[in-house]
BAMIFI-204312 format. One record per residue (C-alpha): residue number from 1; chain; x, y, z. Coordinates in Angstrom, 1 decimal, always signed. Layout:
BEGIN
<node seq="NUM" mol="A" east="X" north="Y" up="Z"/>
...
! end
This chain:
BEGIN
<node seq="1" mol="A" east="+136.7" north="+36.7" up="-126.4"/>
<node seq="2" mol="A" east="+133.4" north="+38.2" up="-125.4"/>
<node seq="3" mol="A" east="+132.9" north="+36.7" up="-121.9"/>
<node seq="4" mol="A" east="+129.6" north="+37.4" up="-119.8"/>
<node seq="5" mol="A" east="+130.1" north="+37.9" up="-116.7"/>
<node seq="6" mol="A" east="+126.3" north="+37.2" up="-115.3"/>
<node seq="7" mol="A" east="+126.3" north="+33.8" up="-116.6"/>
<node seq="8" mol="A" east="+129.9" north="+33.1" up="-117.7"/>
<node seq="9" mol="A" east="+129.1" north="+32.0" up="-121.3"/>
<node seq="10" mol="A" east="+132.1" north="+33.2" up="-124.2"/>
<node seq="11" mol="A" east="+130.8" north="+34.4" up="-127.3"/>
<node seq="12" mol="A" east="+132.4" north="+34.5" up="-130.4"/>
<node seq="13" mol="A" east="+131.5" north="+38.5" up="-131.5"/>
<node seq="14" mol="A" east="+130.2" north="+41.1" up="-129.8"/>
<node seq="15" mol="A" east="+127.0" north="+41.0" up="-132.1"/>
<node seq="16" mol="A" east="+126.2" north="+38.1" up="-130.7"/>
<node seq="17" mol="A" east="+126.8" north="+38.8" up="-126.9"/>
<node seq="18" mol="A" east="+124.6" north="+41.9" up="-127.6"/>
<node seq="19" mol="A" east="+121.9" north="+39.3" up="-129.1"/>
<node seq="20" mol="A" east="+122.0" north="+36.9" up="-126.2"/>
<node seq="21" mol="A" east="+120.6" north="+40.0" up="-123.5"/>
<node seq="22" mol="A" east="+117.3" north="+40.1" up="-124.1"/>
<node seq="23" mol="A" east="+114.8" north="+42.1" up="-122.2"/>
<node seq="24" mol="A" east="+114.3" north="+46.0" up="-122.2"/>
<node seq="25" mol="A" east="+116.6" north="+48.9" up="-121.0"/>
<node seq="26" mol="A" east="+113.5" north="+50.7" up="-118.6"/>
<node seq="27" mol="A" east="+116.4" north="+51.8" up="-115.9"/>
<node seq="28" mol="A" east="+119.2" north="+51.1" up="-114.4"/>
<node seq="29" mol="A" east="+120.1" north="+48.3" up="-111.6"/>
<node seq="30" mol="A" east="+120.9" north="+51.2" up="-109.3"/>
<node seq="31" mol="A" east="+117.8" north="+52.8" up="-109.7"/>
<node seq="32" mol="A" east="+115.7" north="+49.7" up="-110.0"/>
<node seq="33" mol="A" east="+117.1" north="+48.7" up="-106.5"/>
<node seq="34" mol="A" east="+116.1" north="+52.5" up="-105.3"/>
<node seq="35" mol="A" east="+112.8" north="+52.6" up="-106.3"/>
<node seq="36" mol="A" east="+110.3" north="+51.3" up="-103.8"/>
<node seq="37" mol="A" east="+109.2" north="+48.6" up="-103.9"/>
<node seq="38" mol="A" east="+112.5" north="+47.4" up="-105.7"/>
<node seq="39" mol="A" east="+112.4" north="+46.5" up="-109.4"/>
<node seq="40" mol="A" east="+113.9" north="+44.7" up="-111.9"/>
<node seq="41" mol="A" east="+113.7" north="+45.5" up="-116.0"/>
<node seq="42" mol="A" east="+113.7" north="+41.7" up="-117.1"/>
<node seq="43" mol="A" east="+117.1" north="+42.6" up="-118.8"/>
<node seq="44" mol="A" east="+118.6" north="+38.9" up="-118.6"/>
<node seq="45" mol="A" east="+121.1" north="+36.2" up="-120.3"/>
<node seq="46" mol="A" east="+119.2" north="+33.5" up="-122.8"/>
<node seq="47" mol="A" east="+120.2" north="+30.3" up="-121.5"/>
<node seq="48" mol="A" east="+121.6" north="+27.8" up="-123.0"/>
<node seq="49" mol="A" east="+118.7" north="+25.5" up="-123.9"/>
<node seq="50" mol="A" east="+117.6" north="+28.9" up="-125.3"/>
<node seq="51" mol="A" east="+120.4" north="+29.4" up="-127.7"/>
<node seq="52" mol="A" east="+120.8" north="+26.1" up="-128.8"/>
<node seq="53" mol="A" east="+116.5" north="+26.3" up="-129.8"/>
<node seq="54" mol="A" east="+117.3" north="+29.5" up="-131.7"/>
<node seq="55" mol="A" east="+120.3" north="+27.5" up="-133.6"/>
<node seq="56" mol="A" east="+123.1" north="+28.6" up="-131.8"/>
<node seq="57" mol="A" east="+126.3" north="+26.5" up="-131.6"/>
<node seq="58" mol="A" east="+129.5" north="+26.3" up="-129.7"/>
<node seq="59" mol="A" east="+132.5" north="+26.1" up="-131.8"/>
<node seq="60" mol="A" east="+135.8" north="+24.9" up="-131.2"/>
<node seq="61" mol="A" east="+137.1" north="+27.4" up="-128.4"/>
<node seq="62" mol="A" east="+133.6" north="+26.8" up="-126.6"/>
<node seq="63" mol="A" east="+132.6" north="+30.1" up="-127.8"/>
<node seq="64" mol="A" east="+128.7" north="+30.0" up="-128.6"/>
<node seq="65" mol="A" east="+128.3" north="+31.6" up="-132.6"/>
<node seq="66" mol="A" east="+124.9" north="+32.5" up="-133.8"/>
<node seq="67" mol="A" east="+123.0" north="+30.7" up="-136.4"/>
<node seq="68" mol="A" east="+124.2" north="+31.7" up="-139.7"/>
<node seq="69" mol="A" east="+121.9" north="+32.9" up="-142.7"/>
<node seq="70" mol="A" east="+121.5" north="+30.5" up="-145.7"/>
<node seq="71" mol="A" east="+124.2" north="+32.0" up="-147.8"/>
<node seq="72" mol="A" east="+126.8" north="+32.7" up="-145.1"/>
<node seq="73" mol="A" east="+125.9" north="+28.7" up="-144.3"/>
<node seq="74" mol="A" east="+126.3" north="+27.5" up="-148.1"/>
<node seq="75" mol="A" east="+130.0" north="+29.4" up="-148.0"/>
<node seq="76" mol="A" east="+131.2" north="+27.5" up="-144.9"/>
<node seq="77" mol="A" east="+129.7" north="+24.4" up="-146.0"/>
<node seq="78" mol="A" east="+131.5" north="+24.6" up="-149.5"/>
<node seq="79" mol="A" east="+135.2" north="+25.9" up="-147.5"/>
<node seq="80" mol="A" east="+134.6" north="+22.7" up="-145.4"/>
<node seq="81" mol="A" east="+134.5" north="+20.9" up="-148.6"/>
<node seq="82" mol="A" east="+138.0" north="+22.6" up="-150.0"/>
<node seq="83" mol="A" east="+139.8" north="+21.6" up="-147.3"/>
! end
């Protein structure tokens, strides 16, 4: 479980929790809220009609998965099959 706790969402690796912050490091909150005036880096969460564009999906345990690669997707597709 790789829960976020500014918007709540579960992601199924920490790859792709990493890959759902988007934006750039320039400092931290605490000195973002010292400078004057106050500023914010853009670091933020992609939303959900954001992840679901980029191919995301939830699976079973409402845990969102990134978009697999061609290969990776021909595997599952063909251990669906199997079963």
């Amino acid at each position: 479980m790789n829960l976020c706790r500014r918007c709540k969402q579960d992601f199924g690796s920490v790859s792709a929790f990493d890959a759902h912050r988007v934006g750039k490091h320039a400092y931290t909150f605490q000195e973002g809220l010292a400078m004057e005036p106050v500023r914010w880096d853009g670091r933020r969460c992609l939303g959900t009609d954001e992840l679901e564009t980029l191919g995301w999906h939830q699976d079973t345990h409402g845990r969102w998965r990134q978009p697999l690669d061609e290969k990776a997707a021909l595997r599952l597709r063909e251990t669906r099959r199997a079963v």
